[in-house]
C-alpha positions in Angstrom: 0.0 0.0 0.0 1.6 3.6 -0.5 0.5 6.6 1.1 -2.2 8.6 -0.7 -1.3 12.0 0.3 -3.7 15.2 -0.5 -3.1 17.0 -3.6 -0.6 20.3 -3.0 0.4 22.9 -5.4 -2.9 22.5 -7.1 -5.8 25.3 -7.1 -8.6 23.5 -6.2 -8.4 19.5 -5.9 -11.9 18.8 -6.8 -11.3 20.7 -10.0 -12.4 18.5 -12.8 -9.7 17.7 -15.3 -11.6 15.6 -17.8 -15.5 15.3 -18.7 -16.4 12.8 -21.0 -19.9 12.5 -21.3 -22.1 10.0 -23.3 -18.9 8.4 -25.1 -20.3 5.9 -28.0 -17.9 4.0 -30.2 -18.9 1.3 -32.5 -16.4 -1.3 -34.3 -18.2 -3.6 -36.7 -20.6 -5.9 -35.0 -19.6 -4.6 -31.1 -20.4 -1.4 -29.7 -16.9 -0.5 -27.6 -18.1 2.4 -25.3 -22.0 2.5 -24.8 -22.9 6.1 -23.5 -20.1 6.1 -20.9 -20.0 9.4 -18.5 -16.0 9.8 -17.0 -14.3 12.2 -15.5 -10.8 12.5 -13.4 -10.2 15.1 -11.0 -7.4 16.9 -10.4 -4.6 15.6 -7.4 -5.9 12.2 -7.4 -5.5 9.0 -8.9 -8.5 7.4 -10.7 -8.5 3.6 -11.3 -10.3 2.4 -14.8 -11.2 -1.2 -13.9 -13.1 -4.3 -16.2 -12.5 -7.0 -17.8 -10.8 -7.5 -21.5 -12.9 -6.1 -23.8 -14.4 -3.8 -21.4 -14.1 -0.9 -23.4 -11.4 0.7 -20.7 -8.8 1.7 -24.0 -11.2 2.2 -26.1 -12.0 5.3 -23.8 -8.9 6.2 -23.7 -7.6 6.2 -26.6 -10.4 8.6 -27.7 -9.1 10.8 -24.9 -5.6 10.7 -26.1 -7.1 11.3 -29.9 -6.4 8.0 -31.4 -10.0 6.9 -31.8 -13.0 9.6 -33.0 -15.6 8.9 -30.6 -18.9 8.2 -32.9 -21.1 10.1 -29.7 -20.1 12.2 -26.8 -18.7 14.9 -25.7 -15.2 16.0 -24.5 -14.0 18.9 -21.9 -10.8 19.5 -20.8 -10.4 22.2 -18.0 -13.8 22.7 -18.5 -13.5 23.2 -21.8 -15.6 21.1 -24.9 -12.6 19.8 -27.1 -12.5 18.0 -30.1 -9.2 15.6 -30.3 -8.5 14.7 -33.4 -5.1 13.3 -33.0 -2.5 12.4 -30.0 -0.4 16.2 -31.4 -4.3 17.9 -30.1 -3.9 15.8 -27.1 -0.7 16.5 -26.2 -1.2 20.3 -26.8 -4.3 19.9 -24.1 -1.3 18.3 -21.5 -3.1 14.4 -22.0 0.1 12.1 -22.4 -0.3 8.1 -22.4 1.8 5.4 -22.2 0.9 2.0 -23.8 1.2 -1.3 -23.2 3.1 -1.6 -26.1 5.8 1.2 -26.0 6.8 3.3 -28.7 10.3 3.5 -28.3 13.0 3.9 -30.8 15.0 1.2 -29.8 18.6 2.3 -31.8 18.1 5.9 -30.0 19.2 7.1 -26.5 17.1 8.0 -23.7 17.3 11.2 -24.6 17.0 11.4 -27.6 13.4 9.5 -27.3 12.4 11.7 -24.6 13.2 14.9 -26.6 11.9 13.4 -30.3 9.0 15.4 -31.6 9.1 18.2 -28.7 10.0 22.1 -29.9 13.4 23.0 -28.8 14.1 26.1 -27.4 17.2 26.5 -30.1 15.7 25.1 -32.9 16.7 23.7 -35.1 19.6 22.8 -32.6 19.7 20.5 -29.9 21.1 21.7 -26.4 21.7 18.0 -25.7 23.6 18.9 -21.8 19.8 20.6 -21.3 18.3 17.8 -22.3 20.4 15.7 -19.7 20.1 18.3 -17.0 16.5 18.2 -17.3 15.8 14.6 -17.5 18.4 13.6 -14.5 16.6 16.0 -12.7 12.9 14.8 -13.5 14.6 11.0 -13.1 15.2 12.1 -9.7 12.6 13.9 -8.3 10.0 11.0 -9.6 12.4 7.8 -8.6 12.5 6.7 -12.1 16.0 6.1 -12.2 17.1 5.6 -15.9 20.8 7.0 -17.3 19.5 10.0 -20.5 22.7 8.4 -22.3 21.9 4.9 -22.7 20.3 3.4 -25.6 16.6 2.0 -25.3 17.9 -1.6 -26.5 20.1 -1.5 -23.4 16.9 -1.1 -20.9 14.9 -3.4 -19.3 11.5 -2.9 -19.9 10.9 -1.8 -16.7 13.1 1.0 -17.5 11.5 1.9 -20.9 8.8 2.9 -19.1 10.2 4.9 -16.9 11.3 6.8 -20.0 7.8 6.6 -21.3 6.7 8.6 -18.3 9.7 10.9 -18.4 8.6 11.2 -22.0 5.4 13.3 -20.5 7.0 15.0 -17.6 9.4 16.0 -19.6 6.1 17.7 -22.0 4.9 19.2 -19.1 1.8 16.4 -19.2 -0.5 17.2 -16.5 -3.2 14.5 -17.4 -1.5 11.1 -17.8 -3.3 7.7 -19.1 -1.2 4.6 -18.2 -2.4 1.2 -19.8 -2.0 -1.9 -18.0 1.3 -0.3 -16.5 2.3 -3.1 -14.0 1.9 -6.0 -16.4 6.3 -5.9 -16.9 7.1 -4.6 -13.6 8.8 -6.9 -10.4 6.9 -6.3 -7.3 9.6 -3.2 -6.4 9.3 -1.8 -9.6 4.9 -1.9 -9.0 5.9 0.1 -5.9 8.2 2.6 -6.6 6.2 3.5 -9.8 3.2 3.8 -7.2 4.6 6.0 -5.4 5.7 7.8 -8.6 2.1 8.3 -9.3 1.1 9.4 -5.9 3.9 12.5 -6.3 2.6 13.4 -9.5 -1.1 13.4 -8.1 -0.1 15.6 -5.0 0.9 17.9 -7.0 -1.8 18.6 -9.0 -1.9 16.1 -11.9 -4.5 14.3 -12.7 -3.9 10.4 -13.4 -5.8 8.0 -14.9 -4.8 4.0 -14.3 -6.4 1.2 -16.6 -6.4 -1.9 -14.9 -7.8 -5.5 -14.3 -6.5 -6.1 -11.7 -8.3 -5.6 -8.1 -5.2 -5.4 -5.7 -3.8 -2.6 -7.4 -7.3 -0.2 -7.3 -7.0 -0.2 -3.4 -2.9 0.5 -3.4 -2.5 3.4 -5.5 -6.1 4.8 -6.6 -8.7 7.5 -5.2 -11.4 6.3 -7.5 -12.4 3.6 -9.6 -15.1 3.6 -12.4 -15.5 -0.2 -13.2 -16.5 -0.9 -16.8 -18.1 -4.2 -18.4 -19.3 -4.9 -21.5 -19.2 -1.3 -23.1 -21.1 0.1 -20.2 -20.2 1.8 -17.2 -21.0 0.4 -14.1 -20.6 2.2 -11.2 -18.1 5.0 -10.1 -16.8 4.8 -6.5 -14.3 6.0 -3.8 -12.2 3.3 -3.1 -12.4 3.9 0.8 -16.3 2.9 0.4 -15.7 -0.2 -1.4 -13.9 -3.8 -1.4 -12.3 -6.4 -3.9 -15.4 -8.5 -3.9 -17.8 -6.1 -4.9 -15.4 -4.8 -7.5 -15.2 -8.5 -8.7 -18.9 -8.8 -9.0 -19.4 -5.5 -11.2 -16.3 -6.4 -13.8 -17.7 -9.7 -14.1 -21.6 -9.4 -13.3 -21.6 -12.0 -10.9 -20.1 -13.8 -7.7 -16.4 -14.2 -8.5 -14.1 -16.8 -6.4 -10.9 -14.5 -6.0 -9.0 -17.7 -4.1 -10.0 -20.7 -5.4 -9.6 -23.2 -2.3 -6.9 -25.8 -2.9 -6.8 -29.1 -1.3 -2.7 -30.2 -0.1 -0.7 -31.6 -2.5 0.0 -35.3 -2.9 3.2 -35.9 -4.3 3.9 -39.0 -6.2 7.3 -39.7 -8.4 9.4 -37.5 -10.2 8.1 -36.6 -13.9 10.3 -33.7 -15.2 13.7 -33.7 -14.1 16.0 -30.9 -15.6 19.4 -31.3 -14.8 22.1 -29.1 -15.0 20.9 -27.8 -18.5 22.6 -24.9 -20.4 21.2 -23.4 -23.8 21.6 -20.8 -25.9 19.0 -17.8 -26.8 17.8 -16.5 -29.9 20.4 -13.1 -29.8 23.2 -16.3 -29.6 23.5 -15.4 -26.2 23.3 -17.8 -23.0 19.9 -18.4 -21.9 19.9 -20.9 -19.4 23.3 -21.3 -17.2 23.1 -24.9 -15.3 19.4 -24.7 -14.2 17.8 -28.0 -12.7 14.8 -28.6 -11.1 12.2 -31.5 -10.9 8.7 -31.7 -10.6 6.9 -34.5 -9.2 3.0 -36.0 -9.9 0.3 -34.0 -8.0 1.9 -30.6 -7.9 2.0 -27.9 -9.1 5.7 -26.0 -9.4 5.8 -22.0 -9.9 8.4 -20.8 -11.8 8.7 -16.7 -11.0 10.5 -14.0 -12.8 10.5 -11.0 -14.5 10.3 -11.7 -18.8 13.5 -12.2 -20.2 15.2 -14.1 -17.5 15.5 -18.0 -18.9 11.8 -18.7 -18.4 11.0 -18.7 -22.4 13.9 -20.8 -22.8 13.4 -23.4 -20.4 9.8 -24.1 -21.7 11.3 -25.0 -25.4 14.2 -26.9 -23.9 11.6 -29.0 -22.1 9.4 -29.5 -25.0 11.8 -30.0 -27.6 11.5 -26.6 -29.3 15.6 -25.7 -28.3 18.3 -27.5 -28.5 20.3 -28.6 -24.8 23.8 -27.6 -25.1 24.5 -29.2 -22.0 22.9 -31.4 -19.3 20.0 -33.1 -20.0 15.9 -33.8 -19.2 14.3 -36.8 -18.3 10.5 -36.8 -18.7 8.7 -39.8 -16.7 11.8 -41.8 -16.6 12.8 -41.6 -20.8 16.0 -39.3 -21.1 14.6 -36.9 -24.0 17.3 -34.3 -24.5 16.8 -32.7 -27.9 14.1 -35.2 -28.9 11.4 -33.8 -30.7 8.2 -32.3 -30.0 6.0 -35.2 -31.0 8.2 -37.4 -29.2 7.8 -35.2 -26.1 4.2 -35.0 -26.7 3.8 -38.6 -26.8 5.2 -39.4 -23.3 2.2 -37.8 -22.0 3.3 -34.1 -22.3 0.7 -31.5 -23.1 1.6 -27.4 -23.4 -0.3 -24.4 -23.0 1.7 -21.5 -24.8 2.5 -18.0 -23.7 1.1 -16.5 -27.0 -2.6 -18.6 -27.4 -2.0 -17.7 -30.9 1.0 -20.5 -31.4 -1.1 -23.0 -30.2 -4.4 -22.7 -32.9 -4.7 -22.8 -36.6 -6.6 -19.7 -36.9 -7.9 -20.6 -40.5 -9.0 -23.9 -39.5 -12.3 -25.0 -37.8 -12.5 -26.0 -34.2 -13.1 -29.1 -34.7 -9.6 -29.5 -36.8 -7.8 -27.5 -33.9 -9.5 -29.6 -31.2 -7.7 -33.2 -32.6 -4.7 -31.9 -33.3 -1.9 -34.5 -32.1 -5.0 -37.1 -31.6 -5.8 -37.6 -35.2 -3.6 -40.5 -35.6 -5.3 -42.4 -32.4 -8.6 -43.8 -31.6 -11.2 -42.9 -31.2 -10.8 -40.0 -33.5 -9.0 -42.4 -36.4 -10.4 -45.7 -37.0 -7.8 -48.0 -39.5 -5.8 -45.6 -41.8 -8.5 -42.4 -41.6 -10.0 -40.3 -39.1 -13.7 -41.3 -37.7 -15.8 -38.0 -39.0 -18.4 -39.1 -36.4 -16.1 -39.5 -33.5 -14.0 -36.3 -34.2 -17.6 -34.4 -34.5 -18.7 -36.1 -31.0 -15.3 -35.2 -29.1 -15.5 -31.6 -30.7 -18.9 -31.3 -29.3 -18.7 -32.5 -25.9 -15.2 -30.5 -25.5 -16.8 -27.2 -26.4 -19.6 -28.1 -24.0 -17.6 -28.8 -21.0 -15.0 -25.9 -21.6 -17.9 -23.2 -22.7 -16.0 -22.3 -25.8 -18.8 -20.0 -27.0 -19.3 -20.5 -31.1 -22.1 -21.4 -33.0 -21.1 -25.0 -33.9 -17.8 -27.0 -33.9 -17.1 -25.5 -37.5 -16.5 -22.5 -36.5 -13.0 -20.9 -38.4 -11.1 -20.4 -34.8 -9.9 -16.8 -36.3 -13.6 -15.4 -34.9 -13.5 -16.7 -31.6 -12.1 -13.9 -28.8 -9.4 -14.4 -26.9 -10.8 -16.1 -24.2 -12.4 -18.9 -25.8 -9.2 -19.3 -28.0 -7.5 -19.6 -24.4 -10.4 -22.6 -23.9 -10.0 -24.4 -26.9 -6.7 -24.3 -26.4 -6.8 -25.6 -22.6 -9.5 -28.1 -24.1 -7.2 -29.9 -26.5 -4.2 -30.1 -23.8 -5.9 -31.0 -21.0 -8.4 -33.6 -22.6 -5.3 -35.8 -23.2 -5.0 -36.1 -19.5 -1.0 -34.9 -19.7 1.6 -36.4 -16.9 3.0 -33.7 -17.0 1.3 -30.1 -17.8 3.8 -27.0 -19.0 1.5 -24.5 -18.5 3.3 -21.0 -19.6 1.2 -17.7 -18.8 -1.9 -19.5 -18.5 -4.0 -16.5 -17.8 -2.3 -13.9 -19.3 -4.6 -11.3 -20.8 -7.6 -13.1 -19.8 -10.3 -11.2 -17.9 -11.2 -12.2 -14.5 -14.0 -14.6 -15.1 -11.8 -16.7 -17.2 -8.6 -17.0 -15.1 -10.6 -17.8 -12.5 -12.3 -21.1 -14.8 -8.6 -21.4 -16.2 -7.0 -21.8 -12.1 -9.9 -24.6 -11.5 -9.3 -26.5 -14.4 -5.5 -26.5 -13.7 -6.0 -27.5 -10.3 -8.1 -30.1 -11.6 -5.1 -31.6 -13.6 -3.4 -31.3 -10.7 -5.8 -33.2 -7.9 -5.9 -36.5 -10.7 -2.1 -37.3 -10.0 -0.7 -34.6 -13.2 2.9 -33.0 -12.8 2.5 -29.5 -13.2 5.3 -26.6 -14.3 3.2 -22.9 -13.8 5.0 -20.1 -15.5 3.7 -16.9 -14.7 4.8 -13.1 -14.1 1.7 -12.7 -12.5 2.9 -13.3 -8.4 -0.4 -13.5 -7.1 -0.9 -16.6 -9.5 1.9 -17.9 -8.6 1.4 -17.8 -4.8 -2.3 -19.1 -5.1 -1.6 -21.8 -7.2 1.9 -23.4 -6.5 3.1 -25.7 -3.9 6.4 -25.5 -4.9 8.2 -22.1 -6.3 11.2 -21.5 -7.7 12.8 -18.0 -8.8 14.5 -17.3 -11.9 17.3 -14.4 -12.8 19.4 -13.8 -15.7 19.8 -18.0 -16.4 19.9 -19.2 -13.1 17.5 -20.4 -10.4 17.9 -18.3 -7.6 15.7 -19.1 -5.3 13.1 -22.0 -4.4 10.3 -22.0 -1.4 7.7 -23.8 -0.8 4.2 -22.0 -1.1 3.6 -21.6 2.8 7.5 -19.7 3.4 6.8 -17.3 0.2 5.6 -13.8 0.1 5.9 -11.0 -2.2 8.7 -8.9 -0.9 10.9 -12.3 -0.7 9.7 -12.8 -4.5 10.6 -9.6 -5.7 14.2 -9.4 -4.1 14.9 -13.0 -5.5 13.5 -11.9 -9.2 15.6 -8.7 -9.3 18.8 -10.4 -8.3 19.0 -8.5 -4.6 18.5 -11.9 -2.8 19.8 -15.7 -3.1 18.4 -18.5 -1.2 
């Protein structure tokens, strides 16, 4: 939790600093933003909370000029605006920063921060001003980055600190940040928290999209909660509580901890030992790790992206070569084997990117068998059973709610979510020894991580070995009975679930800590 101070330097803290009012924009076949009323205030942090899809960008990125809203009106300072483009935005003081950063990533710090600003010796650069000014913004705001390095140096924690120097450094005094948190370590979610609160005490206004409940009641004032297009409710966040936030984002009862019955341990089936490889930049990835998982649990594997955790997924699933060491999956030594070997030892995989694991141009039915096509019941003699494949399609989009209008359905028109289904359907309907589950529920809403937890601890209760990936630490500590912490390569750190906390986490992930 950081302190939320009152508002100083600032006129009048209930001053309103943006009015939207009855905001409509339609996309083919969805309306985005149905008649949404917002506004932020000036001096306080204002939480923008729903689910994906909610419509939460949408709004702001006809704030910040990117979208024309279709209906509605827009003040800023009290004043009806028209933004037509993020240059009209930007003139108003409205700065954002993405989720996606728009970085120039063979330019300095600097350099970014100054791009596209007028300089006060045009057409010449005063680049020691430059410095001067960002070191001193850097400072005052505890976003520590070095003006002289280049962005492909950074960690992308540190590109956005330059993303928000970018707007200090404009003079920015409403600021729109977009899932900010999702590539931060615990300390990093913290200091850039208290970042915020700085900037709100003295008279900014600050708008934070979010999904994610814990952080509403550690940084924000207020929260407006969207769903479906609509807005829901707008509250102090004093006079409310993560359960009732749950039920308006989702529009019903929402388990936030799903109860999880102890572990029962059987033999080993994933054992990594000692195993180096290389990454894609030809650099080394993975520098001796080893660790073993064993049936009926489930083992967390922490660490800010970038740190080995890609690389030891493909290394285990025979999408990298081993350089050195080796893995044994239940008993059977498959070091550089292929993926169908792997697969075929009982091995199912749930991606990071949902996207690698569909065909997007193929029905569901096609996606749902794929790796089972050769085996009964779905092939029968030399061809595949049309009658089987149609009655395992059908009762795997019943019992997973993949929400389509029939099993021939192209996959490409399904949302996210119940791509994230289909997928967790196919793995998980092959009854895996052993589950690689990589970012699970990343990008889902909270409805559907909250199905995706139970079906994983489901896996997990019928005897299946289970490797959790995540970056999201709540996840992780909910979910694992074993974790271990990854930096730069190397495991770090490993706890069992009852002796782990976030603070422990967080100094393990950013290197501060080994144990």
């Amino acid at each position: 939790m950081v302190e939320k101070s009152s508002p100083t330097g600032s006129p009048n803290e209930h001053e309103v600093a943006v009015k939207m009012v009855g905001i409509v924009k339609r996309f083919p076949g969805v309306v985005a933003n149905d008649r949404i009323d917002f506004e932020v205030r000036v001096g306080e942090v204002h939480a923008l909370l729903g689910e994906n899809g909610a419509g939460k960008t949408t709004l702001m990125n006809i704030l910040y000029g990117l979208y024309k809203p279709d209906e509605g009106e827009v003040y800023v300072w009290g004043c009806k605006v028209k933004i037509r483009s993020p240059r009209d935005a930007i003139r108003l003081g409205i700065g954002m920063v993405h989720q996606h950063f728009m970085l120039i990533p063979n330019f300095t710090v600097a350099e970014n921060i100054v791009l596209g600003t007028k300089l006060p010796r045009e057409p010449l650069l005063d680049i020691k001003e430059a410095y001067r000014r960002i070191e001193g913004l850097s400072k005052k705001y505890g976003l520590k980055v070095d003006p002289k390095a280049y962005i492909w140096q950074l960690s992308v924690g540190e590109q956005q600190r330059v993303e928000i120097l970018k707007l200090l450094y404009r003079n920015a005094r409403i600021l729109i940040l977009d899932e900010p948190t999702s590539v931060l370590t615990p300390s990093e979610t913290v200091e850039l928290f208290k970042a915020l609160r700085r900037m709100a005490g003295e008279g900014r206004a600050i708008i934070f999209i979010t999904h994610k409940l814990k952080e509403v009641f550690a940084v924000a004032d207020r929260v407006t909660v969207l769903r479906r297009g609509k807005k829901i409710a707008t509250l102090p966040v004093d006079q409310t509580n993560e359960r009732e936030l749950a039920r308006m984002m989702v529009g019903r009862e929402v388990f936030l901890t799903i109860p999880k019955a102890p572990p029962k341990p059987g033999k080993e089936v994933l054992i990594v030992e000692n195993v180096f490889a290389i990454g894609d930049k030809g650099l080394p990835a993975l520098k001796g790790v080893s660790l073993r998982v064993r049936e009926g649990e489930i083992v967390g594997v922490a660490g800010v992206a970038g740190n080995g955790q890609k690389e030891l997924v493909e290394v285990i699933i025979g999408l990298r070569k081993v350089v050195k060491g080796k893995i044994i999956v239940n008993s059977i030594n498959v070091t550089n084997k292929s993926p169908e070997f792997i697969q075929k030892l009982g091995v199912s995989y749930i991606p990071e990117n949902r996207m690698r694991g569909i065909i997007p141009d193929l029905p569901i039915i096609k996606n749902l068998i794929v790796g089972m096509h050769k085996e009964p019941p779905i092939a029968q003699r030399l061809t595949i059973s049309f009658k089987n494949a149609q009655n395992f399609a059908r009762k795997l989009i019943k019992e997973y709610n993949i929400v389509a209008p029939n099993e021939f359905t192209l996959v490409k028109y399904l949302s996210g979510g119940n791509i994230q289904r289909l997928v967790l359907a196919r793995e998980l309907s092959r009854k895996p020894k052993l589950l690689i589950a990589e970012q699970p529920t990343r990008g889902l809403d909270i409805g559907a991580t909250e199905y995706v937890r139970k079906k994983i601890l489901e896996q997990r209760d019928r005897g299946c070995g289970i490797l959790l990936i995540s970056e999201d630490l709540d996840e992780i500590l909910s979910m694992s009975d074993r974790i271990i912490v990854m930096y730069e390569g190397n495991i770090v750190g490993e706890l069992s679930a009852k002796e782990a906390d976030l603070e422990t986490l967080g100094l393990l992930m950013s290197g501060a800590l080994k144990k």
